[in-house]
C-alpha positions as CSV (number, residue, x, y, z in Angstrom):
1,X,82.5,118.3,82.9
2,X,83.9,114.7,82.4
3,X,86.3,112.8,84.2
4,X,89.1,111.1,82.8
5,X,91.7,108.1,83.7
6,X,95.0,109.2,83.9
7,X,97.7,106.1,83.3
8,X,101.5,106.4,84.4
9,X,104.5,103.9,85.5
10,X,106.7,105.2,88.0
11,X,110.1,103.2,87.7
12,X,113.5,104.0,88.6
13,X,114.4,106.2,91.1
14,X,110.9,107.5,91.5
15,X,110.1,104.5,93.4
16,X,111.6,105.9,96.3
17,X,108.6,108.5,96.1
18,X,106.2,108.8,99.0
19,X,102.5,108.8,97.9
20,X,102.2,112.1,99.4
21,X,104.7,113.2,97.4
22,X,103.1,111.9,94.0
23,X,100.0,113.8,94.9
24,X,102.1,117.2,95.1
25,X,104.2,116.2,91.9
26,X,101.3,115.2,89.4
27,X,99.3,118.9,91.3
28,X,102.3,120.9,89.7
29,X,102.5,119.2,86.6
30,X,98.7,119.1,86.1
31,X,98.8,122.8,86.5
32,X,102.2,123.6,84.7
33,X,100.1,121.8,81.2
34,X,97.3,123.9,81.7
35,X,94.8,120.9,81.1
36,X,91.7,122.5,82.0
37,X,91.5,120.4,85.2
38,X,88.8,120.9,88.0
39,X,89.1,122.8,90.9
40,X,87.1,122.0,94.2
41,X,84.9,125.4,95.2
42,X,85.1,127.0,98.7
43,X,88.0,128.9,101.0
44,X,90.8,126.6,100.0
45,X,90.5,124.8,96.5
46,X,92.1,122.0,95.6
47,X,92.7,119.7,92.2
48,X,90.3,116.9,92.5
49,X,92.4,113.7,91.8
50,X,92.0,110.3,93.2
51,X,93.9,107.5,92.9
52,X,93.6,103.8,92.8
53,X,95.9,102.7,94.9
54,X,98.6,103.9,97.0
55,X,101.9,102.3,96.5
56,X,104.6,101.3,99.3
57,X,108.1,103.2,99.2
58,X,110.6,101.0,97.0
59,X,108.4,99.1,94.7
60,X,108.1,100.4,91.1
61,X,104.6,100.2,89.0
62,X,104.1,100.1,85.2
63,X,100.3,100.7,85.2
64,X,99.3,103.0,87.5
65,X,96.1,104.8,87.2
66,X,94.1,108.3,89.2
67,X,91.4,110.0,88.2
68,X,90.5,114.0,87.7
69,X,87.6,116.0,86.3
70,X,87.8,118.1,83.2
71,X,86.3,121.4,82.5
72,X,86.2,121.5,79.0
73,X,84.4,118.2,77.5
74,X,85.5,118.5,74.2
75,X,89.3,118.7,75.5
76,X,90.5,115.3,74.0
77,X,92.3,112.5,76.1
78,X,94.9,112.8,73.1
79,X,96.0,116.3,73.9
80,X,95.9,115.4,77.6
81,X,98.7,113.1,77.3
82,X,100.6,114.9,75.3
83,X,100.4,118.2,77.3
84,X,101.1,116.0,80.6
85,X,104.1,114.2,79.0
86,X,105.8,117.2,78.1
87,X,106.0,118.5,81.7
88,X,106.5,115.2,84.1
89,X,109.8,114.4,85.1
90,X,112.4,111.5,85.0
91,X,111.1,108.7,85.9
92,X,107.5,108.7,86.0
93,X,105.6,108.8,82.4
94,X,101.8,109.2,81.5
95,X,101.3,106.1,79.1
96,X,97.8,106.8,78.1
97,X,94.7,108.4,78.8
98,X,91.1,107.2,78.7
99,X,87.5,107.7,80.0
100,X,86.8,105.4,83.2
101,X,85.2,102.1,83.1
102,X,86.1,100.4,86.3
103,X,85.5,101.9,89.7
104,X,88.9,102.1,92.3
105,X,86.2,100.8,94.5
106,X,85.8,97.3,93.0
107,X,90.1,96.3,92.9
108,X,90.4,93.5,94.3
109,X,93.9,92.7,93.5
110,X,97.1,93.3,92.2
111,X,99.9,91.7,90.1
112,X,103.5,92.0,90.9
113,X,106.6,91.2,89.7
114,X,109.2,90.0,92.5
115,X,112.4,89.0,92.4
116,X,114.5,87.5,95.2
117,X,118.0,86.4,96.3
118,X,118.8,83.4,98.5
119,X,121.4,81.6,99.5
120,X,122.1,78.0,98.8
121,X,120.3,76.3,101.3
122,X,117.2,77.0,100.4
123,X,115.2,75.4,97.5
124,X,113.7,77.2,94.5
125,X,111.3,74.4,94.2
126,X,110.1,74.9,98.3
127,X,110.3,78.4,97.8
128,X,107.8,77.9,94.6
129,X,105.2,76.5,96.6
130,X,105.4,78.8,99.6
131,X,104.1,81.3,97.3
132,X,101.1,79.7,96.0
133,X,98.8,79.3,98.6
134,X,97.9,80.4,101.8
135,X,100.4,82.5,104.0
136,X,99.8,83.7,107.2
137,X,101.2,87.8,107.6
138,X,101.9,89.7,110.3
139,X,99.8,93.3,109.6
140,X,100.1,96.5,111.7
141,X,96.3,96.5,113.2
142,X,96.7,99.6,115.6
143,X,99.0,101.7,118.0
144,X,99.0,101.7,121.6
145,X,100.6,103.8,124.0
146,X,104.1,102.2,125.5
147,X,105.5,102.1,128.7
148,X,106.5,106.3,128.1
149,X,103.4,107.0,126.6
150,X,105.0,106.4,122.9
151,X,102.9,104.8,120.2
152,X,103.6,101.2,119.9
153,X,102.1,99.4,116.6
154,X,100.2,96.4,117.2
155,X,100.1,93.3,114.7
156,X,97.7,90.6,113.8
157,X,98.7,87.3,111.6
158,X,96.1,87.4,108.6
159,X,95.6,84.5,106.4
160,X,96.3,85.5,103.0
161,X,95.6,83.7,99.4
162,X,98.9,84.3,97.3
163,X,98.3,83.1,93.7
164,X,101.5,82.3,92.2
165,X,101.5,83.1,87.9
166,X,105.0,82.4,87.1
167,X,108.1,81.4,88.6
168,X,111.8,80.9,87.0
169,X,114.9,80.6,89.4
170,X,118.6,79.7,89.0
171,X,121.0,78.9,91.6
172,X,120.6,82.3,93.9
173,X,117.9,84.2,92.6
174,X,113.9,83.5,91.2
175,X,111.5,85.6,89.5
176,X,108.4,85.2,89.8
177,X,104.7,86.7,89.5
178,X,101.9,87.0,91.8
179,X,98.6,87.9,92.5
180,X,98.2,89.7,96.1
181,X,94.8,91.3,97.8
182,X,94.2,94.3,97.0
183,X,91.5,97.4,97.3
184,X,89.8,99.2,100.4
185,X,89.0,95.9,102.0
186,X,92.1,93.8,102.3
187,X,95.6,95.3,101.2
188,X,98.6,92.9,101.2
189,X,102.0,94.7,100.4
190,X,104.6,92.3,99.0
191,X,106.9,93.1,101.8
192,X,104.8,91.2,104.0
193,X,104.5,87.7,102.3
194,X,108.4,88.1,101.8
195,X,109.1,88.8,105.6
196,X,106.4,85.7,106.0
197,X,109.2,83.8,103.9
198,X,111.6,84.6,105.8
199,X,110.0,83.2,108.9
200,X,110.5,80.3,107.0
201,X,113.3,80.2,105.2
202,X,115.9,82.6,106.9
203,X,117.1,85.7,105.3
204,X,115.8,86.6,101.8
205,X,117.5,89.6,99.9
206,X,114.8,91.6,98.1
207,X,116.2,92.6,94.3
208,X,112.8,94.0,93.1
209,X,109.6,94.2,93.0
210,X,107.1,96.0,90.3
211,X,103.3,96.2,90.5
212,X,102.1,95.6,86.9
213,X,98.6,96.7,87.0
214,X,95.7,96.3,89.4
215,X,92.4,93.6,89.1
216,X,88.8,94.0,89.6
217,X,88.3,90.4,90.2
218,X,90.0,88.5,87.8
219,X,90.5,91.1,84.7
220,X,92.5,94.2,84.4
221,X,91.5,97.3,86.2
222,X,90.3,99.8,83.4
């Protein structure tokens, strides 16, 4: 028994994909190729698969990565991709396959690609410099019970180091790339710094945002 690092990009429509629902989707086609997966033991097995890191409704990702176990050591990550490429649908591709070198416990960030629309007022050169540095986020801590006994979220501002890696604007829209926290520890979503730009700036239409890959302190989860 071995395990193995599956890589896929979800882009598209697939974005729009709950995580729960990725978990069901790669259990079907995982079975459907007849890799030679692992099964947990007991009264109700399941495929053992873990991924690195959940990702938000919305945002698309071209190097996502989740781990199984094979049976069969001498079945190659070659015909693993191939026999999960032929069964996954639109949208959402297995790019490669390898053997593991990183743990999911040591991300500590990831890159993403974001790209924004704003009106005329505000300045791409302000807007530049917001994101590369410090910005405070508001972060859903816990739920209390309301007034009727219904849960009520709870926030807490969090201080969070955005490192800014590109940035290219024209007169209502920039592009721009960005390092974010990321892993078991700290998680920061881009939807967060954005409404923390907002705060700021006033009303900021979100075009799109892509997760490229995921860090282990400053290289390339692998």
């Amino acid at each position: 028994m071995r395990n193995v690092r599956i890589w896929f990009k979800k882009t598209g429509g697939a974005k729009y994909i709950s995580h729960l629902d990725l978990v069901r989707l790669f259990t079907r086609c995982i079975r459907r190729s007849k890799v030679p997966a692992w099964y947990t033991e007991g009264f109700n097995p399941h495929l053992h698969m873990v991924f690195a890191q959940p990702l938000p409704i919305g945002i698309e990702a071209l190097h996502e990565a989740m781990d199984i176990k094979i049976e069969d050591d001498l079945y190659s990550n070659n015909r693993i991709a191939e026999n999960l490429s032929a069964v996954m649908p639109e949208n959402i591709a297995v790019t490669d396959v390898s053997d593991p070198v990183n743990s999911f416990a040591d991300i500590s960030g990831a890159e993403y690609n974001i790209r924004l629309g704003f009106t005329e007022e505000i300045s791409p050169k302000d807007l530049s410099e917001f994101f590369n540095g410090n910005i405070t986020v508001e972060k859903a801590a816990k739920k209390k019970k309301g007034r009727r006994g219904a849960q009520v979220p709870e926030f807490k501002e969090i201080e969070v180091d955005c490192k800014l890696v590109s940035f290219s604007s024209d007169k209502s829209s920039a592009d721009m790339t960005v390092i974010l926290p990321a892993g078991s520890r700290l998680n920061i979503n881009p939807p967060l710094v954005i409404s923390a730009a907002e705060k700021r700036f006033g009303k900021l239409e979100t075009l799109s945002i892509t997760r490229n890959l995921c860090l282990v302190g400053e290289n390339e989860l692998k």
